[in-house]
C-alpha positions in Angstrom: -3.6 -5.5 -11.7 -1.8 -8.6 -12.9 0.2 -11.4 -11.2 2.7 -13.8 -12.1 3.9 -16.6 -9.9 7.7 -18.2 -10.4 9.6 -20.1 -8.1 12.9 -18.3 -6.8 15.1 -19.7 -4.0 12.7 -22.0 -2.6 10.0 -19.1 -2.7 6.8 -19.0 -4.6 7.2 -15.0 -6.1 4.2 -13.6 -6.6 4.6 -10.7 -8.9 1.9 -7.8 -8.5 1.7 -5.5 -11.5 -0.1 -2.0 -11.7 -3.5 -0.8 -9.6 -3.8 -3.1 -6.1 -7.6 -1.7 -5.4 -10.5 -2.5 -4.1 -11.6 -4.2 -7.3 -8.4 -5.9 -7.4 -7.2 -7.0 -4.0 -9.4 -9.4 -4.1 -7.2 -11.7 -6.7 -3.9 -10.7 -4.9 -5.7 -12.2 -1.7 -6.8 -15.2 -3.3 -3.3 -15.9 -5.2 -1.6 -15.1 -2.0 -3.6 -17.7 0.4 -3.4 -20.0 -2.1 0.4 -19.7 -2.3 0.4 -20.5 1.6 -2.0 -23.0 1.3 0.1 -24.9 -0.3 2.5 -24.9 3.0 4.9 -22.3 0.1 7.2 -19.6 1.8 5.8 -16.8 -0.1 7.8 -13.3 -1.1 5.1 -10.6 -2.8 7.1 -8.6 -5.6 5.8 -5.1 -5.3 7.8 -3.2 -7.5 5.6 -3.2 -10.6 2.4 -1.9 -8.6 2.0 1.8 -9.2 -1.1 2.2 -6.7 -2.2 0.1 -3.5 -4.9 1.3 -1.1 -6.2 -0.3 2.3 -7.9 -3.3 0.3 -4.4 -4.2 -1.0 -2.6 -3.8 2.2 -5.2 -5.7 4.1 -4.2 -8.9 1.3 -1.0 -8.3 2.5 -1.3 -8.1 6.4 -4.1 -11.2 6.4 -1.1 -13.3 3.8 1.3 -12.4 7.1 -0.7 -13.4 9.7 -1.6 -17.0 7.8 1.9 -17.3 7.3 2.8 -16.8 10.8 0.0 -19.2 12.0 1.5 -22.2 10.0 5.1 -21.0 10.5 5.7 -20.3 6.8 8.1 -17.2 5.4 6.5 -14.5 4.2 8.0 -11.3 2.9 8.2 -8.5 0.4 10.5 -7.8 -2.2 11.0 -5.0 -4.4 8.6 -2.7 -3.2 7.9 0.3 -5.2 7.9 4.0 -4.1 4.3 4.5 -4.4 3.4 1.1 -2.1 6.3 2.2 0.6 4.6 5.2 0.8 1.6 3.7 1.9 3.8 0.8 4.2 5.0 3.6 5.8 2.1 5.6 6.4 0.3 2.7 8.4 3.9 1.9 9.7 3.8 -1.4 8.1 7.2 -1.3 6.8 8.0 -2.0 10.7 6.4 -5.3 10.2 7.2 -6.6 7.3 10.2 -8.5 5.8 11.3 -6.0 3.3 14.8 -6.7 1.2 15.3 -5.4 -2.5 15.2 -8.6 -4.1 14.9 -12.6 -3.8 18.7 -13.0 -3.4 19.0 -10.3 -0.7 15.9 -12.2 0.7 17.4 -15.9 0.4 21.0 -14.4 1.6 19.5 -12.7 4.5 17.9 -16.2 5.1 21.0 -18.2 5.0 22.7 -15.5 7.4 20.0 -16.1 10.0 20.0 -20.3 9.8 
């Protein structure tokens, strides 16, 4: 797995890229809290990430919670067929922000205030 972090629309992106594994989730994690740390609204770009299992989900679910504790956006963006899948199974994709991109994100945001 790699990751890449830009600034879009007043969001830190962090871009996943490939396996999101046990032996991987681990960076997501850290890249993500770090993100939030920084009081940042984050989005998660999933659709480079051909794999995620339960390690990469829990990254995911613990960056939502934190976000939600120090009322900072979080979201995904872009999410890939193979990590819906898996969204879906554990009927995440019911708790997530999902949109297909930043803008659709950032317009969504303007629409809501």
């Amino acid at each position: 797995m790699a990751y890449e972090i830009r600034e879009e629309h007043g969001y830190q992106v962090v871009q996943l890229t490939g396996d999101v594994d046990l032996s991987r989730s681990p960076a997501a994690r850290k890249t993500i809290l770090q993100c939030l740390k920084e009081r940042r609204d984050v989005l998660v770009d999933l659709s480079r990430v051909s794999y995620i299992d339960s390690s990469g989900v829990a990254s995911l679910v613990e960056g939502f919670q934190t976000a939600k504790k120090q009322n900072l956006q979080f979201g995904l963006i872009g999410v890939s067929e193979a990590a819906m899948a898996v969204l879906r199974l554990a009927r995440l994709d019911r708790v997530f922000e999902i949109h297909a991109s930043v803008d659709e994100r950032a317009a969504a945001r303007g629409a809501n205030g």
